[in-house]
Each structure stands twice: as structure tokens, then as C-alpha cells.
C-alpha positions as CSV (number, residue, x, y, z in Angstrom):
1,X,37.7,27.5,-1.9
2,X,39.0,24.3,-2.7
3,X,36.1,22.7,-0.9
4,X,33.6,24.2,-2.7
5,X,35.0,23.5,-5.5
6,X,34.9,19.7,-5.1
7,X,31.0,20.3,-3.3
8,X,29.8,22.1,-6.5
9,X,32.1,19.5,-8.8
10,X,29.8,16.8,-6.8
11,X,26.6,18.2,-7.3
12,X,27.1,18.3,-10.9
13,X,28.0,14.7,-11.3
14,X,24.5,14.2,-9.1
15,X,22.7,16.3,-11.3
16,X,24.0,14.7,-14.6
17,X,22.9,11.1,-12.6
18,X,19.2,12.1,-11.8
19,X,16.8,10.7,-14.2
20,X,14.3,12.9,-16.0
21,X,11.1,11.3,-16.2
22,X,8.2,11.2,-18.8
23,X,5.2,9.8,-19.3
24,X,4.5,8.1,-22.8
25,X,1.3,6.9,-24.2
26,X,0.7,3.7,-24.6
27,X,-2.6,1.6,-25.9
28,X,-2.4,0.3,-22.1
29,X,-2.4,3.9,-20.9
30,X,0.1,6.6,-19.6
31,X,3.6,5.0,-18.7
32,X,6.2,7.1,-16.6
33,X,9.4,6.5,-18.6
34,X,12.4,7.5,-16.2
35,X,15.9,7.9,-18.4
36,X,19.4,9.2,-17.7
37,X,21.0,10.5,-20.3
38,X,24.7,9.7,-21.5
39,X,26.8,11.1,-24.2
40,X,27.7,8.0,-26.1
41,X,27.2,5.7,-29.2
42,X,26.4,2.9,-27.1
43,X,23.2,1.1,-27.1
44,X,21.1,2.4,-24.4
45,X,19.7,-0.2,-21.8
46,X,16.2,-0.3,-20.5
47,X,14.8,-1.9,-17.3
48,X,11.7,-3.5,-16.8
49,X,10.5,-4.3,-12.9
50,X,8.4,-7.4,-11.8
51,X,5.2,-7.3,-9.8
52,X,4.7,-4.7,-6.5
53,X,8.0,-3.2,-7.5
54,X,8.6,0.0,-9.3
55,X,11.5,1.3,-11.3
56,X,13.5,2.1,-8.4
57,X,14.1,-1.5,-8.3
58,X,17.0,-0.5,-10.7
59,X,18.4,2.5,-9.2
60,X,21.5,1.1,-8.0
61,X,22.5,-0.1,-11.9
62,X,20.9,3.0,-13.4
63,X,23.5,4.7,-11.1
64,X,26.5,2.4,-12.1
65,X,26.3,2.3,-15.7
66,X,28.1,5.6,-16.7
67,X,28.5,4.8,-20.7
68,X,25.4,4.5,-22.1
69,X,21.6,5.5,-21.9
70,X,20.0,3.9,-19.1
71,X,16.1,4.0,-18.7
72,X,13.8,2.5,-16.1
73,X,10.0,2.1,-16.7
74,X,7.1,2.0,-14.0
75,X,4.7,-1.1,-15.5
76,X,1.4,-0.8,-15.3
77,X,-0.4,0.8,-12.3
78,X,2.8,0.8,-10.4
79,X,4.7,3.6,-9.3
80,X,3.8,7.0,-11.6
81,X,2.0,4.8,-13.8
82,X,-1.3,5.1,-12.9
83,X,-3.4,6.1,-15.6
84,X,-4.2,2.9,-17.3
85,X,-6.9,3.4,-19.5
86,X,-6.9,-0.1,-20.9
87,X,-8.9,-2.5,-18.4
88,X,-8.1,-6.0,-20.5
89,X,-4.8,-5.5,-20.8
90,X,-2.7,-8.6,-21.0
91,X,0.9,-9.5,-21.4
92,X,1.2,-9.1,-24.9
93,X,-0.1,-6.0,-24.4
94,X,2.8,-5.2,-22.5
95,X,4.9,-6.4,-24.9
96,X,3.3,-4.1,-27.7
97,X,3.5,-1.6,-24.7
98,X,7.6,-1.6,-24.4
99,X,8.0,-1.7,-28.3
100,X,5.5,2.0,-28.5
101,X,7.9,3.2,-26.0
102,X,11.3,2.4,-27.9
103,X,9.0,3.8,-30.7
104,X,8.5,7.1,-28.8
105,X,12.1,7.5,-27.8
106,X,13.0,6.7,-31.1
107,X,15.4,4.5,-30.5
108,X,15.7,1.4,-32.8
109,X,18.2,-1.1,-30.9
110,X,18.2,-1.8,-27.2
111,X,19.9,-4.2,-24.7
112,X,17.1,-5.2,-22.5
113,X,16.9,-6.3,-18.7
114,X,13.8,-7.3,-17.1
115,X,12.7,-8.9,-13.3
116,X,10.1,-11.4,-13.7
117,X,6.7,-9.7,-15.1
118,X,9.8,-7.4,-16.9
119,X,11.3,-10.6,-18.3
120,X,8.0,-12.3,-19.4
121,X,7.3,-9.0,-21.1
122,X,10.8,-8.6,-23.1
123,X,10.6,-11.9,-24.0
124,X,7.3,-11.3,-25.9
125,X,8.5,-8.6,-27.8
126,X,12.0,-9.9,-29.0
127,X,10.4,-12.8,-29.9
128,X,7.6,-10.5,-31.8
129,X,10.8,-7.7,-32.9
130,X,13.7,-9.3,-32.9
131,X,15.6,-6.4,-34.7
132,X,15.3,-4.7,-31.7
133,X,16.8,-6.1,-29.5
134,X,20.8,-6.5,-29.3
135,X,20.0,-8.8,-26.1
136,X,18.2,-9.1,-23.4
137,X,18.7,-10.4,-19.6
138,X,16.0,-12.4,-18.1
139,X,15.7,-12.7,-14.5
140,X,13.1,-14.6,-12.3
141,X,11.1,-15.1,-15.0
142,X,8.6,-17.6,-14.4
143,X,7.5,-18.4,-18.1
144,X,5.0,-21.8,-17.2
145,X,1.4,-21.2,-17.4
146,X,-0.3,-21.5,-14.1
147,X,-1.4,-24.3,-12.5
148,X,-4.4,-25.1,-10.8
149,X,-3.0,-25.6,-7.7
150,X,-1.3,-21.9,-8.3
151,X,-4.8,-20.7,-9.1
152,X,-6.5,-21.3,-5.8
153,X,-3.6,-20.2,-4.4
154,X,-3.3,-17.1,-5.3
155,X,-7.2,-17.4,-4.6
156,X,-6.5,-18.2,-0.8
157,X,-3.6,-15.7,-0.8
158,X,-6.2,-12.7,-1.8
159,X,-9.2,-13.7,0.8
160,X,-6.5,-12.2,2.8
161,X,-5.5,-8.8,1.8
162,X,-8.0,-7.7,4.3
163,X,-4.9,-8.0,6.8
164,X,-2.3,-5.8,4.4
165,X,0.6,-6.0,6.7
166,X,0.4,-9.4,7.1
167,X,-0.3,-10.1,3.4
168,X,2.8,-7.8,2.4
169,X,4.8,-9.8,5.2
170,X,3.6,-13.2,3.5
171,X,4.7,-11.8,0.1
172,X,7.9,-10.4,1.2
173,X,8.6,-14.1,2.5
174,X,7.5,-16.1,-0.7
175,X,9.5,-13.8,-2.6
176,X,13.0,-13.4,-0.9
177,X,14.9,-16.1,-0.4
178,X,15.0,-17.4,3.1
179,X,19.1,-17.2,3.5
180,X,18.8,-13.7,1.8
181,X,16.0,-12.4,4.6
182,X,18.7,-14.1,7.2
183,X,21.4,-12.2,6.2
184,X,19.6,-8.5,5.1
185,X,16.6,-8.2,7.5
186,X,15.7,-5.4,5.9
187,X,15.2,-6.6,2.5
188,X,11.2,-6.2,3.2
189,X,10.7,-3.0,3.4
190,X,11.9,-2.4,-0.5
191,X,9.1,-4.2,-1.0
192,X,6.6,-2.4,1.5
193,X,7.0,0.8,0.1
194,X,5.9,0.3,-3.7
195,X,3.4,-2.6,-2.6
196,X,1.9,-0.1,-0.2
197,X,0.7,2.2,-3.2
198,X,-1.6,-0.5,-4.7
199,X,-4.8,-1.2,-3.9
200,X,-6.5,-4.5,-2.9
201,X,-8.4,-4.4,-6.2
202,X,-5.6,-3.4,-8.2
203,X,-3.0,-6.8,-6.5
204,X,-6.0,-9.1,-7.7
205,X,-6.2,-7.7,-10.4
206,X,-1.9,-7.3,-11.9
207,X,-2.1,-11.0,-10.2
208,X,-4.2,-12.4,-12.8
209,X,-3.4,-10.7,-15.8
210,X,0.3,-11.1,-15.2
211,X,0.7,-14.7,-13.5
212,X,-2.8,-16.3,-13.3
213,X,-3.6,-15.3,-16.9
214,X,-0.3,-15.5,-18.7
215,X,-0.4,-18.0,-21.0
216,X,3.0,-20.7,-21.1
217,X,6.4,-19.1,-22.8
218,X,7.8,-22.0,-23.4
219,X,7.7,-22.3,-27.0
220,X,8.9,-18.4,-27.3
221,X,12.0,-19.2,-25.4
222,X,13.1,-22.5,-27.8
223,X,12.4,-20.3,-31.0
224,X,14.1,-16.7,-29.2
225,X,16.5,-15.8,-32.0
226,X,18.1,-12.7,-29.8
227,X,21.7,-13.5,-27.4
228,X,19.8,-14.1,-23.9
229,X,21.3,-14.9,-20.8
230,X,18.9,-16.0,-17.9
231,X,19.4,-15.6,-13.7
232,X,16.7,-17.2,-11.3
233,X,17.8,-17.8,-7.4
234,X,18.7,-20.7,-5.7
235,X,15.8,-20.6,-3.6
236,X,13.4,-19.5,-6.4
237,X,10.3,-20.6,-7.4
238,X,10.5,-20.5,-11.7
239,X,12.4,-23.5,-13.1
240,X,15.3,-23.1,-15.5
241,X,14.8,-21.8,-18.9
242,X,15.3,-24.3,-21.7
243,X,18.1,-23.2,-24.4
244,X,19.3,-20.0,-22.6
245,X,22.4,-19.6,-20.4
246,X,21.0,-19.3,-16.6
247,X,23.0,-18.3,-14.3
248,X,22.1,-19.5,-10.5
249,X,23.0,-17.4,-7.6
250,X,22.0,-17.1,-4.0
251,X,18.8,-16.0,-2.9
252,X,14.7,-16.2,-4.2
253,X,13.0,-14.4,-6.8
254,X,14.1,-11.1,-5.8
255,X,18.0,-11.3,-7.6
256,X,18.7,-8.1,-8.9
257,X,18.6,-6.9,-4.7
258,X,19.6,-10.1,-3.4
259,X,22.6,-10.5,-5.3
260,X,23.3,-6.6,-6.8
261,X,26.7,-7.9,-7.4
262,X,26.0,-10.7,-9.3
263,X,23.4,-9.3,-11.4
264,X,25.5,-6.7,-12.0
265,X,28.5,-9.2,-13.7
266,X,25.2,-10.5,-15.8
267,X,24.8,-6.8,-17.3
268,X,28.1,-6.3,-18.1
269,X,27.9,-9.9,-19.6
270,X,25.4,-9.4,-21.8
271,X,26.6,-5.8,-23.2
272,X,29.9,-7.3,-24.2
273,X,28.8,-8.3,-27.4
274,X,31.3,-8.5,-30.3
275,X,30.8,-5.3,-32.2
276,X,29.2,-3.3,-29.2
């Protein structure tokens, strides 16, 4: 008896910790929202991935944050998302995107965390709506316009998606750090499985709206007037951020699975704000 009570005690607690998901209109087109409810005053926190990834990115914060709201979105044509009506969307679109979906929730305050495409995002809309943010964490963003070299690149790097493993394989290694792919050979295949769901057409094209397109952040991170704190990885390729507290850890571009632990002091860092 006593076992089943502690079995049926456990499920509950799973149950509570599964998020519900949603999709919410956007003027990009249908994003799946995925939230997990908590009954607290706190602010909530929301999660926004970088490119080929998907919300489960996050799952192993969503899970460890127990006193707030958490939620998790799939960015454009990744994961659930996949009915993007808009065609031209840009970054600032996505910015305008993450502020319809705070809208929708109807909440007014948020403590933001992003990876890389989910930093350059946040950072474009507290620097639009600053009221709405209580602070945000940005990690591997890469906020310099690209360069020309970049540019043909990226150009080479997509004459080769005709050979998908080997272009994933190529990805997986300019992303993760090199020590970090030493010491956690598996580390690629969190990024196989949400890369595999895109289309050739549809890499080219989140590679130039999000990277090849994005025009330089700079500016928005000297005039940010929300608390931010930054984290980029040893081995990564986006410099420092100017002005913002960046912490450096092990690892590439990849942080928030590279170093979990780390990136998991930078959360609670951020949250403990006077007042919170």
C-alpha cells in the first residue's frame, strides 16, 4: 500500500511538471507556446531557443524551477511551429512576435532567457518595451552584423546540405565546443533530432533572415535600460557584449547544454532582483 502511495504521489508531481502547450497567433504565424504552470506571485520566466533547436532545449530548467511560471516557445518553423504564414519575416518581427505572445498570456512583466537567435530576439524587444521586462539572460548571442566573409560562408556551407548527415555533423562541430564534444560525445544528437525536422529550404532560409540578414545590435546593447547579464563559451564564436555582465564558461555556442550547471547559477542570478 505504501508503495503505491508514493507511485501515485510521483505521478502527480509528474503530471503538475508536464507543460501544456498552445499555439498563439502571431503576425509571423502560429507559435506553439509550451508553459508549466505554478501557483505563485513570482514573475514567470520565458525561454527562447537559438537556431535548429526547439523548446526542449530548456527542458531540464523548465523542470528545475519549481516557484514560478516557466514557458518555453518553438521559434519560427521549428519544432510545433510550423505554420508561418509570414514569408519576410525578420528579427524584429520576432521581437514584435514574443511581445503578442506576453500579450496573449496576459502577462505584463517577465524575466527573460534566450540562446542566441532567442537572445538577439529579447534583446530587440526590451530595448523596444522595456516595461516588460524585469531582466533578461542573454546567451551566445552573436549581435555583429555579418560579414562578407560570413556571407559566402554560410553560402559554401548550404551548396552542401545535399549531404544532410554530413552537413548536421559539420554544424554539430562549429557549434559545440571542441572540449565539450571530448568530454559528452553525445552532445550531437540533441542537435540531430530538431535539425532533422527542417528542410533544406527552410535552413537557407532561418540562416539568412536570422544571421545573414540581421542587422548589427550593437547600439541596442549600449542604450539596454533593463538588468542584463550575458554568458557566451570559451570556445565560442560571438565576442563579448559591451556594457553587460558576461559570464564565460567552458564550452562553444551551445551553453545552456554544455554547462547546465552553470547556466543554471546565471538564472538564479538574474531572478534575485531586490524586490522579486
Amino acid at each position: 500500500m505504501k508503495t503505491l502511495l508514493i507511485l501515485f504521489a510521483t505521478l502527480i508531481i509528474s503530471m503538475k511538471s508536464e507543460a501544456q502547450t498552445q499555439f498563439i497567433n502571431t503576425k509571423i504565424g502560429k507559435i506553439a507556446v509550451h508553459t508549466i504552470e505554478r501557483k505563485s506571485d513570482n514573475l514567470p520566466i520565458i525561454f527562447l531557443h537559438g537556431v535548429y533547436f526547439d523548446h526542449h532545449l530548456w527542458d531540464k530548467q523548465m523542470n528545475e524551477i519549481e516557484d514560478r511560471m516557466v514557458i518555453a516557445l518553438d521559434m519560427p518553423l521549428h519544432g510545433k511551429s510550423r505554420e508561418i504564414t509570414k514569408t519576410d519575416w525578420s528579427l524584429a518581427d520576432c521581437a514584435d512576435m514574443l511581445i503578442e505572445i506576453l500579450d496573449s498570456l496576459k502577462i505584463s512583466k517577465v524575466f527573460a532567457i534566450g540562446h542566441s537567435w532567442g537572445s538577439m530576439t529579447i534583446l530587440r524587444a526590451a530595448s523596444k518595451h522595456p516595461e516588460r521586462f524585469e531582466g533578461i539572460g542573454l546567451c551566445n548571442m552573436p549581435f555583429h552584423a555579418a560579414s562578407k566573409k560570413q556571407k559566402a560562408t554560410f553560402g559554401l556551407q548550404h551548396s552542401m546540405l545535399i549531404f544532410r548527415n554530413f552537413y548536421t555533423k559539420q554544424a554539430a562541430k562549429a557549434l559545440f565546443g571542441k572540449t565539450s564534444l571530448e568530454v559528452n560525445p553525445s552532445l550531437p544528437n540533441l542537435l540531430s533530432r530538431p535539425m532533422n525536422t527542417l528542410t533544406n529550404k527552410e535552413i537557407r532560409q532561418i540562416d539568412k533572415k536570422v544571421i545573414l540578414d540581421a542587422e548589427d545590435a550593437t547600439s541596442l546593447i549600449q542604450n539596454l535600460q533593463v538588468k542584463a547579464i550575458a554568458l557566451k563559451g570559451k570556445e565560442d564564436y560571438v565576442p563579448t557584449p559591451p556594457k553587460i555582465e558576461t559570464v564565460i564558461v567552458d564550452g562553444g555556442h551551445i551553453s545552456p547544454l554544455e554547462e547546465p550547471l552553470k547556466f543554471q547559477v546565471l538564472i538564479q542570478t538574474l531572478i534575485d532582483t531586490k524586490g522579486e
